[in-house]
Backbone as CSV, one residue per row, in Angstrom:
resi,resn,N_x,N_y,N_z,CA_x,CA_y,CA_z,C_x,C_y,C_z
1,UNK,-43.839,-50.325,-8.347,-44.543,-49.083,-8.137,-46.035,-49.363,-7.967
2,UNK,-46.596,-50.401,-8.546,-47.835,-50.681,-8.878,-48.370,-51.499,-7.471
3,UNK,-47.437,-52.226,-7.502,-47.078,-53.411,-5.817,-47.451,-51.869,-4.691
4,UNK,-46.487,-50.992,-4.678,-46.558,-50.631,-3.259,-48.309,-49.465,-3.303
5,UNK,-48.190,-48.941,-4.450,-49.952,-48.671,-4.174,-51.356,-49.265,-4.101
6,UNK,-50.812,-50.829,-4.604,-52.042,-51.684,-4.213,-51.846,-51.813,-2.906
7,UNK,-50.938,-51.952,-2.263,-50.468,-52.287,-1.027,-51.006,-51.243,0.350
8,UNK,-50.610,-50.207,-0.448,-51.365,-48.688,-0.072,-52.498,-48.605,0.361
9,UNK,-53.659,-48.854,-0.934,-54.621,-48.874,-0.977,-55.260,-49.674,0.022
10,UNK,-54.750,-51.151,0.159,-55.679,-52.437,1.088,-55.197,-51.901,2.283
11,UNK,-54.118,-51.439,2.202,-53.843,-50.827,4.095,-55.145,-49.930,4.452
12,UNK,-55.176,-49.139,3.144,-55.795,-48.036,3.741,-57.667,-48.498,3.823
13,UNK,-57.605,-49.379,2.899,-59.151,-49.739,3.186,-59.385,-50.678,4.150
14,UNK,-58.598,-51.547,4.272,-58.579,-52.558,5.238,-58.338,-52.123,6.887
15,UNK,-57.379,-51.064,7.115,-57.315,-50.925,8.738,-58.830,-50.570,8.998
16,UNK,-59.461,-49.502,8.826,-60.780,-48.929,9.026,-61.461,-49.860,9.702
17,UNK,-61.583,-50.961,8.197,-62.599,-51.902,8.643,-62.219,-52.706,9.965
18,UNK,-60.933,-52.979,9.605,-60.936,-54.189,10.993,-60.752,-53.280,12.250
19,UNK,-61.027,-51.576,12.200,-61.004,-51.073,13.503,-62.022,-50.839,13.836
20,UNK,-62.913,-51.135,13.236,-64.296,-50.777,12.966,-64.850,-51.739,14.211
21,UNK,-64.817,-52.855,13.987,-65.143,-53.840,14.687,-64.618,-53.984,15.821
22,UNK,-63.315,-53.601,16.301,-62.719,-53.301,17.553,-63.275,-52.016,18.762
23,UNK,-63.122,-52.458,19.394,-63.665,-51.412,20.175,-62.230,-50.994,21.543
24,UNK,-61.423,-51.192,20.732,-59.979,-51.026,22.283,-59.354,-49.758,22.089
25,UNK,-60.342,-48.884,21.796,-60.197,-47.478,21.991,-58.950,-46.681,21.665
26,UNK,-58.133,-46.182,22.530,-57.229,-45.624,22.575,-55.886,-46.202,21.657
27,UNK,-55.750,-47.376,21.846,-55.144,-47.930,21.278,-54.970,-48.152,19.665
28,UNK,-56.190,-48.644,19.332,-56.682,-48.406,17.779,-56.410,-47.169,17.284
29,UNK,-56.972,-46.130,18.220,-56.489,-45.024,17.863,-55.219,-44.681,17.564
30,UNK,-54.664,-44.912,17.727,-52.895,-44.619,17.752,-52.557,-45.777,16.450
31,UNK,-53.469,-46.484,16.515,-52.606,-47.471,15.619,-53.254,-46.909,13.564
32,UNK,-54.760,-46.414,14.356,-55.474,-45.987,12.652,-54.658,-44.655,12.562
33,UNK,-53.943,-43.814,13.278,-53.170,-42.435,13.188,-51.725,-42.892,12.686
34,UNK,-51.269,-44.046,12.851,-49.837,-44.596,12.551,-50.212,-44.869,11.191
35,UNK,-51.010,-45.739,10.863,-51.496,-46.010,9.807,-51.911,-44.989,8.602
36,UNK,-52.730,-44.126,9.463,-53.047,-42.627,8.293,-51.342,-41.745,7.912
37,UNK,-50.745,-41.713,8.711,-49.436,-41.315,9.126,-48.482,-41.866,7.644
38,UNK,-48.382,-43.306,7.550,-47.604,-43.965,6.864,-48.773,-44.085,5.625
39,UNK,-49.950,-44.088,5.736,-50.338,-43.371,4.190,-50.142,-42.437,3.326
40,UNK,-50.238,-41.676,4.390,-49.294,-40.435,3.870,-47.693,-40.045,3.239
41,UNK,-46.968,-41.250,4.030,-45.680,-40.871,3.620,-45.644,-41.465,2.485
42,UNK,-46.337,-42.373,2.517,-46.318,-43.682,1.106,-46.695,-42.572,-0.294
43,UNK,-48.022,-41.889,-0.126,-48.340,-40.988,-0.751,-47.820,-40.115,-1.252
44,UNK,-47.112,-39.325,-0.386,-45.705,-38.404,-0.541,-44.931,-38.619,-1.223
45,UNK,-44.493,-39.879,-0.571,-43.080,-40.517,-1.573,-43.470,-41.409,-2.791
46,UNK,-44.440,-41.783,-2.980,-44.909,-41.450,-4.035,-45.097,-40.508,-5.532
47,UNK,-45.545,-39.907,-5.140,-45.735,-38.644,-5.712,-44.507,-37.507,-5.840
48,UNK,-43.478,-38.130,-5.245,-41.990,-37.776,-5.352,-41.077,-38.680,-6.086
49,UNK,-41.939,-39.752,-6.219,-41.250,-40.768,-7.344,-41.687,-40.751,-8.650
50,UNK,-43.124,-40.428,-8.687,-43.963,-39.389,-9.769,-43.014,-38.322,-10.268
51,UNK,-42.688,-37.459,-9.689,-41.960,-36.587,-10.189,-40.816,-36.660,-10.465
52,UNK,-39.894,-37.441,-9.699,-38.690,-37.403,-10.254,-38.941,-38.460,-11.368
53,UNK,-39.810,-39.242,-11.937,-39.711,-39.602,-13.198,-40.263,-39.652,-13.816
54,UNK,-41.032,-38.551,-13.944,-41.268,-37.356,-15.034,-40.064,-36.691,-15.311
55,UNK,-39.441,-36.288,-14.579,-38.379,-35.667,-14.900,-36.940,-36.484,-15.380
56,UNK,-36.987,-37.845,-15.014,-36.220,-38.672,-15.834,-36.317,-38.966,-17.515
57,UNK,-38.266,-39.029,-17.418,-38.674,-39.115,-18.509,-38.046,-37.575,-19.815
58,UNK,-38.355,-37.172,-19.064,-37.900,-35.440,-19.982,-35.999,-35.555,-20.389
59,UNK,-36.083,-35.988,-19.205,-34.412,-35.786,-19.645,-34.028,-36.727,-20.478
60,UNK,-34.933,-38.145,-20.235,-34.229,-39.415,-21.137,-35.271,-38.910,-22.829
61,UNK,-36.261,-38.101,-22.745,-36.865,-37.487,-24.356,-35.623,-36.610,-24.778
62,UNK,-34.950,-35.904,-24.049,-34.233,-34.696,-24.562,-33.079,-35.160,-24.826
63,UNK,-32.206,-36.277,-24.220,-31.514,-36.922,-24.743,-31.514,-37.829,-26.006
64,UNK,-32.695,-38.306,-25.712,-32.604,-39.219,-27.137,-32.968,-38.450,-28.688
65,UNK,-33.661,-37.132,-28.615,-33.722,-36.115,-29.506,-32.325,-35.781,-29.608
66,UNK,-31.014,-35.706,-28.688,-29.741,-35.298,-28.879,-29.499,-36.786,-29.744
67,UNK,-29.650,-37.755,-29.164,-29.054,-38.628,-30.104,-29.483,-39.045,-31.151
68,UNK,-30.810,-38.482,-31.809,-31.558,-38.765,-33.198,-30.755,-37.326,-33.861
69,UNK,-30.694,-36.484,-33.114,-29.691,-35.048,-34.066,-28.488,-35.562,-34.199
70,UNK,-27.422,-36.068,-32.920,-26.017,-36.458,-33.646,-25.817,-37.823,-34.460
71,UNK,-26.905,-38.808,-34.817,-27.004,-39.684,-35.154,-27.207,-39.001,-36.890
72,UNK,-27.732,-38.319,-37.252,-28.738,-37.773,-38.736,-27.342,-36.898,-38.200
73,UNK,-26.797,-36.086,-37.721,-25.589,-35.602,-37.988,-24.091,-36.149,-38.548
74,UNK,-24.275,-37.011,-38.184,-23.244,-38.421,-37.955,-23.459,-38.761,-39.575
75,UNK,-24.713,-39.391,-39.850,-24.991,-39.647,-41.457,-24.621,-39.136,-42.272
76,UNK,-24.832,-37.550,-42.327,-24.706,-36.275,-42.825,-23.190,-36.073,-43.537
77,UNK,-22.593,-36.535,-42.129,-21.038,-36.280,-42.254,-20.668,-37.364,-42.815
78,UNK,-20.810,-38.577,-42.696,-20.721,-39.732,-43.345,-20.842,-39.754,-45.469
79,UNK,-21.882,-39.234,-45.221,-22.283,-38.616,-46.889,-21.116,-38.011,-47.139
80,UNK,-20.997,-36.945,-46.420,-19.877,-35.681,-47.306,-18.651,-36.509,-47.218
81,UNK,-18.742,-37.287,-46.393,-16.938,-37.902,-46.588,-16.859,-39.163,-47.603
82,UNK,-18.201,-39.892,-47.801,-17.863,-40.671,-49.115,-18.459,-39.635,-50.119
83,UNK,-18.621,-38.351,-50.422,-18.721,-37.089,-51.426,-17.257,-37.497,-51.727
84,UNK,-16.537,-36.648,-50.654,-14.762,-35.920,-50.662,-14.226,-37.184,-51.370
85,UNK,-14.719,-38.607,-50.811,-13.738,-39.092,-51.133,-13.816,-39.627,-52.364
86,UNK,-15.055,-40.096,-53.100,-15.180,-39.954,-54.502,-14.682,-38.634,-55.837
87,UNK,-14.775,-37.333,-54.860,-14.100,-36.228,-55.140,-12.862,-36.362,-55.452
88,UNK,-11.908,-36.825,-54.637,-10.520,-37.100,-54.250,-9.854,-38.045,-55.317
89,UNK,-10.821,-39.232,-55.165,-10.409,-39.910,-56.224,-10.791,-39.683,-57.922
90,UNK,-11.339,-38.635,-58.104,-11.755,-38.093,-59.540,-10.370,-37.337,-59.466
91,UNK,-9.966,-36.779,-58.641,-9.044,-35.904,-58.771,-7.736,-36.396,-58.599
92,UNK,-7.669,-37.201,-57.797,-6.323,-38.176,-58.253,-6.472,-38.844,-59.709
93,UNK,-7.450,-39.586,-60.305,-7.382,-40.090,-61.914,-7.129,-38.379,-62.460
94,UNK,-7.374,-37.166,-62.243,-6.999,-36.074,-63.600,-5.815,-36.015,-63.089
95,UNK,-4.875,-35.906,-61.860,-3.566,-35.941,-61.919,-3.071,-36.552,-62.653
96,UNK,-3.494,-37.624,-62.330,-2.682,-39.152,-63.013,-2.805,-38.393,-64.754
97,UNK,-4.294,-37.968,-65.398,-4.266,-37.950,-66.878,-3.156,-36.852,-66.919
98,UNK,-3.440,-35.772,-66.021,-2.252,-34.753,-66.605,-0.998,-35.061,-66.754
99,UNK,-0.573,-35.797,-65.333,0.959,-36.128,-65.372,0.901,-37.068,-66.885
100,UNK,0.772,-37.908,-67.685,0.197,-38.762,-68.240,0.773,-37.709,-69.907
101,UNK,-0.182,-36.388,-69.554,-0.552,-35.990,-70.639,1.046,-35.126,-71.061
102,UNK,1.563,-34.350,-69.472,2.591,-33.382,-69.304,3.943,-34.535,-70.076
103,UNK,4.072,-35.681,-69.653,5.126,-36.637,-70.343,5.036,-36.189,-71.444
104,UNK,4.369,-36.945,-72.204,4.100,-36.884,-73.741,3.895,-36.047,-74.243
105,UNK,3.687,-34.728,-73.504,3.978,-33.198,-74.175,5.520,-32.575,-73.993
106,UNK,5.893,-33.538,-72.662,7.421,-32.999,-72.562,8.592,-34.047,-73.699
107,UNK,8.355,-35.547,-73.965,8.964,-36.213,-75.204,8.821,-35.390,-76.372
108,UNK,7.490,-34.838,-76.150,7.159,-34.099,-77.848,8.343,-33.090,-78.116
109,UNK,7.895,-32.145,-76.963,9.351,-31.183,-76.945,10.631,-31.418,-77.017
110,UNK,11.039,-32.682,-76.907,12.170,-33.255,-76.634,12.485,-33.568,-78.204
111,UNK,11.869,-33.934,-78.703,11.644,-34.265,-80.019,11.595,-33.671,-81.116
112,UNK,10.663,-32.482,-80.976,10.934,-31.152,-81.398,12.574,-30.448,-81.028
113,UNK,12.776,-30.778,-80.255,14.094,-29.602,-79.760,15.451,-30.314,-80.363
114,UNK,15.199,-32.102,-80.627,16.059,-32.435,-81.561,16.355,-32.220,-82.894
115,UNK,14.987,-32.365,-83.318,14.738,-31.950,-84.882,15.090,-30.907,-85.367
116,UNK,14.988,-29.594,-84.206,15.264,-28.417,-84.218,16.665,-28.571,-84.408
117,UNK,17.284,-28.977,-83.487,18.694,-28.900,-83.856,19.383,-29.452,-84.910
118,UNK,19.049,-30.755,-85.660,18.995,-31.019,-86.395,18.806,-30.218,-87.673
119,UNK,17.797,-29.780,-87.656,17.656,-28.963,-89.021,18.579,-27.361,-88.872
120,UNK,19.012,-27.122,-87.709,20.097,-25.883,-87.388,21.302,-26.260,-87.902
121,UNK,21.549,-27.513,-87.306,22.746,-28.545,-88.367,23.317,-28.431,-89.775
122,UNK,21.783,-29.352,-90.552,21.532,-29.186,-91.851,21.660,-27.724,-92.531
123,UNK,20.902,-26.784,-91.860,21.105,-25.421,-92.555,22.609,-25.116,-92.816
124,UNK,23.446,-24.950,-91.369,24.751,-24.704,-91.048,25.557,-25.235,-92.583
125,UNK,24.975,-26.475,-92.422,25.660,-27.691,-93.767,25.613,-27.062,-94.781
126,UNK,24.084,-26.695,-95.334,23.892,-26.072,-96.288,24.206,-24.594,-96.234
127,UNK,24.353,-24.076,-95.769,24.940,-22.723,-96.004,26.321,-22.696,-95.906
128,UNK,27.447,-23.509,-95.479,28.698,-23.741,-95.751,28.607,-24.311,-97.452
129,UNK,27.782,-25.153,-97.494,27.883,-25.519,-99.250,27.561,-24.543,-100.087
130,UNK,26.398,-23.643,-99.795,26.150,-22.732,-100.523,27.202,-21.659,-100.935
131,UNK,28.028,-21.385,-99.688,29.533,-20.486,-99.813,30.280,-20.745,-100.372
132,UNK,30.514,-22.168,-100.047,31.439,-22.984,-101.313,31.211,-22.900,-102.726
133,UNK,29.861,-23.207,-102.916,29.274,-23.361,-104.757,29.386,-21.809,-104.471
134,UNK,28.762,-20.529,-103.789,28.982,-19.595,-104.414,30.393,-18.773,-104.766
135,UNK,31.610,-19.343,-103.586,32.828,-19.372,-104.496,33.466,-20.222,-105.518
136,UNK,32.970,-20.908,-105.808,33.274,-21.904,-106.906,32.761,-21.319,-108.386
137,UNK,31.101,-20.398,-108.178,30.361,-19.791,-109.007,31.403,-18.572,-109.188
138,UNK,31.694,-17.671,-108.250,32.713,-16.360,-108.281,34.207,-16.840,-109.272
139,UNK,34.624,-18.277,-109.164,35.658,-18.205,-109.702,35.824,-18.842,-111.211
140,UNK,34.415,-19.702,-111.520,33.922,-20.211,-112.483,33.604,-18.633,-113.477
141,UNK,32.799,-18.084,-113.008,32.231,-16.700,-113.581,33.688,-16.162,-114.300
142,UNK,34.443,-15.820,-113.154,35.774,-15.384,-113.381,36.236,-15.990,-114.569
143,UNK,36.193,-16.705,-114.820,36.848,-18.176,-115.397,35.747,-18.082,-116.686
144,UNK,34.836,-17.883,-117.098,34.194,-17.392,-117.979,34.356,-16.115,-118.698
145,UNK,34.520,-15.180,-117.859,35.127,-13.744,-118.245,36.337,-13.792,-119.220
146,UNK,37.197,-14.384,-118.763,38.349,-14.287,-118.771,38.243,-15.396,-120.836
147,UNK,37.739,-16.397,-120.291,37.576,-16.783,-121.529,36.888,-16.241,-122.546
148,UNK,35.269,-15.464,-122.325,34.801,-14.487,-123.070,36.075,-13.496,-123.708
149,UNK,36.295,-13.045,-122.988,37.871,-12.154,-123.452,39.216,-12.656,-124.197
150,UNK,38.838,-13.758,-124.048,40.123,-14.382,-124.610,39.301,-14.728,-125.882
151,UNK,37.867,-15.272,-125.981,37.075,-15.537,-127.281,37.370,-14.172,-127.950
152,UNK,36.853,-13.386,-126.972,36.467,-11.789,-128.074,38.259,-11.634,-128.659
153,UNK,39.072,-11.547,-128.162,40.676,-11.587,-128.969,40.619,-12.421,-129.611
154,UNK,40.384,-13.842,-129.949,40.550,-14.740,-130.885,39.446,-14.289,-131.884
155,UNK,38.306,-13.817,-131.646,37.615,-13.383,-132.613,37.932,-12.030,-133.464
156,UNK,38.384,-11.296,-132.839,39.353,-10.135,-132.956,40.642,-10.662,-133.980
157,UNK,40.941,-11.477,-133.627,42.758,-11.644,-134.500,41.583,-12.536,-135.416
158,UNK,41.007,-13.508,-135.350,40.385,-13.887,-136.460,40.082,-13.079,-137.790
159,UNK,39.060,-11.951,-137.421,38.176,-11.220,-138.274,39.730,-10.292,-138.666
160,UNK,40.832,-10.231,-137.611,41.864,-9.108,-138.855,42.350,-10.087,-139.999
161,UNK,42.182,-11.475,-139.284,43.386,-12.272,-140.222,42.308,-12.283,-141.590
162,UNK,40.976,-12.666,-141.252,40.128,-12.518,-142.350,39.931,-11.198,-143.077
163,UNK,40.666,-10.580,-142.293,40.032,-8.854,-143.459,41.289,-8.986,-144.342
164,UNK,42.480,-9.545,-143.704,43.895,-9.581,-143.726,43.940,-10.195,-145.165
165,UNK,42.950,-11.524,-145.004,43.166,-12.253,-146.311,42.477,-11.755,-147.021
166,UNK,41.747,-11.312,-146.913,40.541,-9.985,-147.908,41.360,-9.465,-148.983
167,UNK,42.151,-8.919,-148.134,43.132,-7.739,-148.835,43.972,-8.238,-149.795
């Protein structure tokens, strides 16, 4: 770019002079008008290469602002997913403690629900014995009565036989 406007430039200072010194009229003429001619286009297109990169420039700023946003976006998201996944794994170890914890609350119950039965057992046991001793007590009692009564007659024929011998 720098090449074709130095290049520019010595054309443009340089024909003058060396027409300067010529004197072949018509000819020169046509040749310093070819010359002003293609300064111009040089100029032009120039200044059209000026612009279109300026406008490269803008587009390659506005892009690379897109890629400093999805880049710091990119990070962003990067963060939250080693967040989640430190998250994830806190929360897989409390599964793990609950399942952990739900066992050994469900053996407990298990344990309990034996004992339970167990002591439903034992009662059963003991309240069949208790029926037993308390018919054994019903017929013992009986069995006391009966001898009280049989005392109170022997005490009875006693005390006549003693009034008996009194007499």
């Amino acid at each position: 770019m720098k090449q074709i406007l130095i290049l520019t430039c010595i054309a443009a200072l340089g024909f003058p002079l060396v027409l300067t010194g010529c004197n072949a009229g018509a000819k020169q003429k046509a040749e310093l008008e070819s010359v002003k001619a293609a300064l111009e286009r040089t100029e032009s297109e120039r200044d059209d290469l000026k612009a279109k990169m300026d406008v490269v420039t803008q587009t390659r700023d506005r892009l690379q602002e897109q890629v400093d946003e999805l880049t710091a976006s990119r990070d962003q998201l990067q963060e939250q997913i080693t967040e989640l996944a430190g998250s994830r794994d806190q929360l897989q170890k409390q599964v793990e403690e609950l399942t952990e914890s739900r066992d050994l609350l469900q053996e407990q119950a298990d344990e309990l629900t034996r004992s339970r039965d167990a002591a439903v057992t034992e009662a059963k046991k003991a309240q069949e014995r208790i029926d037993e001793l308390a018919t054994q007590l019903q017929a013992e009692t009986k069995k006391v009565r009966e001898l009280q009564n049989q005392l109170k007659q022997v005490q009875a024929a006693i005390a006549e036989l003693q009034d008996k011998l009194k007499l």
